[in-house]
C-alpha positions in Angstrom: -92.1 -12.9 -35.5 -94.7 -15.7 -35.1 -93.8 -19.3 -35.8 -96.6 -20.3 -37.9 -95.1 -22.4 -40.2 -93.3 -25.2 -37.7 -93.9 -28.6 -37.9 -95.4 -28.4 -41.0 -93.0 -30.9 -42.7 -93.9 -33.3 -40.9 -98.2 -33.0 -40.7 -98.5 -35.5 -43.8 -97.0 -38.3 -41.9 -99.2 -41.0 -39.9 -100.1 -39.3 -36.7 -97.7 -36.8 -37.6 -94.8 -38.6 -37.5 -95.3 -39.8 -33.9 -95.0 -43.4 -33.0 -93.0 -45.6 -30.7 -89.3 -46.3 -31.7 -88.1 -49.8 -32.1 -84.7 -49.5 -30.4 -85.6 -47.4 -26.6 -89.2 -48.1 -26.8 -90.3 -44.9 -26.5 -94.5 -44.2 -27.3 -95.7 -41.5 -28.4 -91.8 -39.7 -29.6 -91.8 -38.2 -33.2 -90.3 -41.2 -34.9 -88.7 -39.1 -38.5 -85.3 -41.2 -38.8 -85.0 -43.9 -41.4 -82.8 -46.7 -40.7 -82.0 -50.1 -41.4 -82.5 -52.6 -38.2 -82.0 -56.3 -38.9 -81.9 -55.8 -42.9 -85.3 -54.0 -42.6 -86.2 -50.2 -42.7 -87.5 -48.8 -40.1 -87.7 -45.5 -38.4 -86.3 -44.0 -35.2 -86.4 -41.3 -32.8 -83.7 -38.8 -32.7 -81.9 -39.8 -29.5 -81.4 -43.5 -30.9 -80.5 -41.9 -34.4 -77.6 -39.6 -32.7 -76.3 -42.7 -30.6 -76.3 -45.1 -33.6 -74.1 -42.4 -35.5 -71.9 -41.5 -32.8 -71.2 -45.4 -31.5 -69.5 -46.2 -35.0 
């Protein structure tokens, strides 16, 4: 069966949803994680999203 239909969540975003995270640094990482960094929203990248969850 094809996969014709992945990724398309996320093709409305800017760039689609690609960016550089504000915690690693990390360019051009798919940045679909919203969290709150110094009383501001901002998103993140997956691997920063799992570590901030798991370090609590």
């Amino acid at each position: 069966m094809s996969k014709a239909h992945r990724g398309t969540g996320i093709r409305h975003e800017h760039n689609s949803g690609r960016g550089t995270c504000p915690i690693c640094g990390r360019t051009n990482i798919k940045v679909l994680y919203e969290t709150t960094i110094d009383e501001k929203k901002a998103m993140i990248c997956k691997a920063c999203n799992a570590h901030k969850k798991n370090s609590k």
